[in-house]
N, C-alpha and C positions, 0 to 999 in steps of 0.2 A: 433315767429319772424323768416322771412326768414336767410338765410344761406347768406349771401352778397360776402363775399372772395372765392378765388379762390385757388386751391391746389398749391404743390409745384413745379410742372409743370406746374402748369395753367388748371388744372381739374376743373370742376363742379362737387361741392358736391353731394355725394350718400346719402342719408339718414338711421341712422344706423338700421331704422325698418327693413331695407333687411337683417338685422343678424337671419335671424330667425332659427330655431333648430327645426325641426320635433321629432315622438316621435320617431321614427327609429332613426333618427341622435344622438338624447340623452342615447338610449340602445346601439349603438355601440359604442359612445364616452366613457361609463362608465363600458364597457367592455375591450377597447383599452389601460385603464389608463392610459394617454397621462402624461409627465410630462412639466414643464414650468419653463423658468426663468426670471426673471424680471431685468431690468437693467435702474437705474435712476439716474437722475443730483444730484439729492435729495433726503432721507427719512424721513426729519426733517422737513418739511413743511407740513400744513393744503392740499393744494392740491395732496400732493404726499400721505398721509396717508389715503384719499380718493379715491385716483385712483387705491390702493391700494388695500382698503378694497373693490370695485367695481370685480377688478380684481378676488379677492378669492373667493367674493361673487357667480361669473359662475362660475369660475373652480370647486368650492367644488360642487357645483347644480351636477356634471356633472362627480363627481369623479376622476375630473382630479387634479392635482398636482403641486404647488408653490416647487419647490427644490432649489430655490436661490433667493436669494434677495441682489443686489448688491445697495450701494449706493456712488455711484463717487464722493458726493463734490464737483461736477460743474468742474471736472478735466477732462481734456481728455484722457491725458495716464493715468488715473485709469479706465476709460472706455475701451481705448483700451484692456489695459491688464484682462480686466473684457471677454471682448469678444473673446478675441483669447481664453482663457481660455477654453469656456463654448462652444466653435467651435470642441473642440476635448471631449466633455463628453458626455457621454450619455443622452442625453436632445431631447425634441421632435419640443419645441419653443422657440423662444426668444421675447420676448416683452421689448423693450428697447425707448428710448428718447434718439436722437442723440447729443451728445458736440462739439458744435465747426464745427460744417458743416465736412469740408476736411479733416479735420486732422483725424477722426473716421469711415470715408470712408469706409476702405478695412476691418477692422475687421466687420463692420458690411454684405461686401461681404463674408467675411468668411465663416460667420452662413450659408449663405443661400447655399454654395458652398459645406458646410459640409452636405449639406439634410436638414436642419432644415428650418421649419417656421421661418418667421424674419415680427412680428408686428411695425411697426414705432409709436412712440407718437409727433404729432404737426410737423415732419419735417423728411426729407427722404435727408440724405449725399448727396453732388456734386457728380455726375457722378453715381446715382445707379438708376434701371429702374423697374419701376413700374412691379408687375408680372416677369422680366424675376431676379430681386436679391432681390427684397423684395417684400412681398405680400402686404399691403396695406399700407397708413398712415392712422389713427384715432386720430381724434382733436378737440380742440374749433373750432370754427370759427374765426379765431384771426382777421380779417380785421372787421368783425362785433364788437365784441368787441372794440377797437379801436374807430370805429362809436359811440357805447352808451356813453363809456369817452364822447369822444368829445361834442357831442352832453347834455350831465345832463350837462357836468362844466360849457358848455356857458351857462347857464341860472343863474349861479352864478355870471356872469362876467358883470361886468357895460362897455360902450361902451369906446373903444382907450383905452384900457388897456394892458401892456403888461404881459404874460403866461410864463410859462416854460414850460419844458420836461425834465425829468430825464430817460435817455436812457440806456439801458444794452449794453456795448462795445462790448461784442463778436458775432460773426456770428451765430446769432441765429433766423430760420425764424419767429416763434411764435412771437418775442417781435417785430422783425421787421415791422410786418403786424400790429402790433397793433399801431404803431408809424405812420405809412405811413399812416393808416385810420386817427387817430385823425388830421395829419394836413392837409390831403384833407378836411376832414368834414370842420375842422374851417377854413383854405384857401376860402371854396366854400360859408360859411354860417355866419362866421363870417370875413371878409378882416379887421375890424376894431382895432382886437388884432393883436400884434407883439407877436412874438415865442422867448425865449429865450431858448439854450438846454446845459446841462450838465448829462455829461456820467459817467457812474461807472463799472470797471470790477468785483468787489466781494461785497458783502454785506459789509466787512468792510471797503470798500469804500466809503458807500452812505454818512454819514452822512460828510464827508468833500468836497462830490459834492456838496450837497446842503449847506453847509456855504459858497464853492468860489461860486455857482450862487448868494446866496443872496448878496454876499460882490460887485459881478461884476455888477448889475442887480438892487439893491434894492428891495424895495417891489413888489412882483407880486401879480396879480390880480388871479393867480390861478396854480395851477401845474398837472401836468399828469403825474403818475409813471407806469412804464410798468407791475408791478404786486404787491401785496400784502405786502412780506416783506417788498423789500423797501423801500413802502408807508408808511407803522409803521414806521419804522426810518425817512424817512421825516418828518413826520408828529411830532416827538418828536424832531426835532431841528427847525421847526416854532415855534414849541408851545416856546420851551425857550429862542427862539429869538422875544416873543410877537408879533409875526407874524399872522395874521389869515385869510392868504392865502386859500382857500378852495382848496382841493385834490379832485381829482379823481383816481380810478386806477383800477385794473382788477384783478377777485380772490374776493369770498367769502371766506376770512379767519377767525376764530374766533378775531383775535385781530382786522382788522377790523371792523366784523359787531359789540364789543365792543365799539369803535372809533365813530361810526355812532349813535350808541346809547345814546351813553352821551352824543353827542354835540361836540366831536370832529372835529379836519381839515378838516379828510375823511369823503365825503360827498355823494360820490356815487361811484357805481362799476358795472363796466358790470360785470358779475361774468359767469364763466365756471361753470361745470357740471363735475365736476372729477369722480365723484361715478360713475353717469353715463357712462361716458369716460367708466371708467377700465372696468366696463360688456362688453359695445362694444369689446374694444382691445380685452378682453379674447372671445367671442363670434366667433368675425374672428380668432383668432390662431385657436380654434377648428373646425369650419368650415374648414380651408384651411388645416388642418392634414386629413379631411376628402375626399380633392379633390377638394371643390368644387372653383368655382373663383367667386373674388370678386371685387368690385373697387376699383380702387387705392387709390381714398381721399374718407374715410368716415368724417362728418362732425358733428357737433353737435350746434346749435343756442346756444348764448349765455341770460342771463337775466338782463334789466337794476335792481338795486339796489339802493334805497333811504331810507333812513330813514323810511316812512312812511308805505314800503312793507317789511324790514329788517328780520321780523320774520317770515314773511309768505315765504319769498326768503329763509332762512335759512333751513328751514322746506324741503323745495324742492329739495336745494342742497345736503344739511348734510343728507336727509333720517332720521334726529333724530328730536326732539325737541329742540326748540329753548336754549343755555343753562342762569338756573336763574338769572345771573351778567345782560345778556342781556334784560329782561323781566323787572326786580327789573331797571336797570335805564329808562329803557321806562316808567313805571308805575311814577318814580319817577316827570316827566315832563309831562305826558298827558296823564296816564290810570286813 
């Protein structure tokens, strides 16, 4: 599947096969033992535990070094304070996911001011420039994504029906891309549904979004979440308000492709490539300790996600085996 979105500039997607690692790159890289820090919104999520495990997966290939592992809590002065930190330590890179656009700006100028490498994940701060204060971003393709939502829920959706969107409140470009695609798609492909939207700024927000949409709204014919958690929580206050709204939403996470499995709300997911993801980020920090230049947006195609491909798409994403709960309810309906 083509790359469809556009960087945070407005770049065209590089694709991450240019990561490549000659055998000289790999004997000086595990001579140099580079070290590395990690700094994320989240650790407690399926996608982050993947990007994660992608991440150590090159760096240990390569004898390079995880020395920190920050996780913010979707906060921004924990981020902040994460990176002014890790500006004055003896560290080689930063591989970080930006909070909050502006407000995370300048500490993430710091890294790059202190000498360090500075990898962006999905989004690059207001006012920072490609190459001259951080070395690339690496991401989903979130406008693609966005597209596969749109595109699997319509075919759930009977005609003149009205939809929602459940939107993440902060300035985040990732979610944003993925919102903007889903209502061109259906704008352009379907004019016949009406858009209903409710936002939420923390996870312990969603589940009283979606009681004021359905209280404001009534039944809809289908919903769009911007990502994985708080599709699970959607999806557990349709189900108790005998709702059976079909979801959509983005992120292979286990409690999703669970969800999918049974017969659940959630019915399909463009899903990212986190494993993935983390080799690339790690791939370019090593690379750019070595000198060499790189593009500013690397990108990664996303994968549509249905029930019928769920374990085959699990298998690709996770790099594991699909796990038994998922298998035993497939089997239980049509193996």
């Amino acid at each position: 599947m083509p790359v469809t979105g556009l960087g945070p500039h407005g770049e065209r997607a590089a694709s991450p096969l240019l990561l490549k690692l000659s055998e000289a790159d790999s004997q000086e890289i595990a001579q140099r033992r580079f070290s590395v820090g990690v700094v994320l919104h989240t650790t407690q999520s399926d996608w982050a535990r993947q990007q994660l495990a992608g991440i150590s997966s090159m760096l240990g290939q390569h004898n390079a070094a995880i020395v920190d592992v920050v996780d913010c809590g979707f906060d921004a002065g924990q981020q902040v304070a994460a990176l002014t930190r890790m500006a004055v330590e003896d560290i080689d890179a930063v591989i970080s996911i930006p909070i909050g656009n502006a407000d995370v700006a300048e500490p993430h100028r710091a890294i790059h001011q202190a000498g360090k490498k500075l990898i962006l994940l999905d989004n690059a701060p207001t006012g920072l420039a490609a190459g001259a204060e951080y070395t690339c971003v690496v991401s989903a393709d979130n406008f693609g994504l966005g597209e596969i939502a749109a595109r699997q829920l319509s075919t759930e959706i009977d005609t003149g029906q009205k939809i929602g969107i459940l939107s993440y409140a902060a300035d985040f470009f990732a979610t944003d891309e993925r919102e903007i695609a889903f209502r061109k798609w259906m704008n352009r492909n379907r004019p016949d549904l009406t858009i209903a939207q409710a936002r939420f700024q923390s996870l312990a927000d969603v589940r009283g979004a979606v009681q004021a949409l359905l209280a404001s709204e009534g039944a809809l014919g289908g919903l769009f979440v911007v990502w994985d958690e708080p599709a699970v929580l959607a999806a557990e206050v349709l189900e108790q308000a005998q709702h059976t709204s079909p979801i959509a939403t983005i992120d292979l996470g286990n409690a999703v492709a669970i969800s999918m499995a049974r017969g659940g709300p959630i019915k399909s997911v463009g899903a990212q490539r986190p494993y993935d993801q983390g080799k690339a980020a790690a791939a370019a920090a090593l690379l750019s300790l070595l000198g060499r230049p790189l593009p500013s947006w690397i990108a990664l195609p996303g994968l549509a996600v249905v029930r019928d491909n769920v374990v085959e798409a699990y298998q690709s994403i996770w790099h594991a085996p699909a796990p038994p709960e998922l298998l035993r309810l497939l089997r239980a309906s049509k193996w």
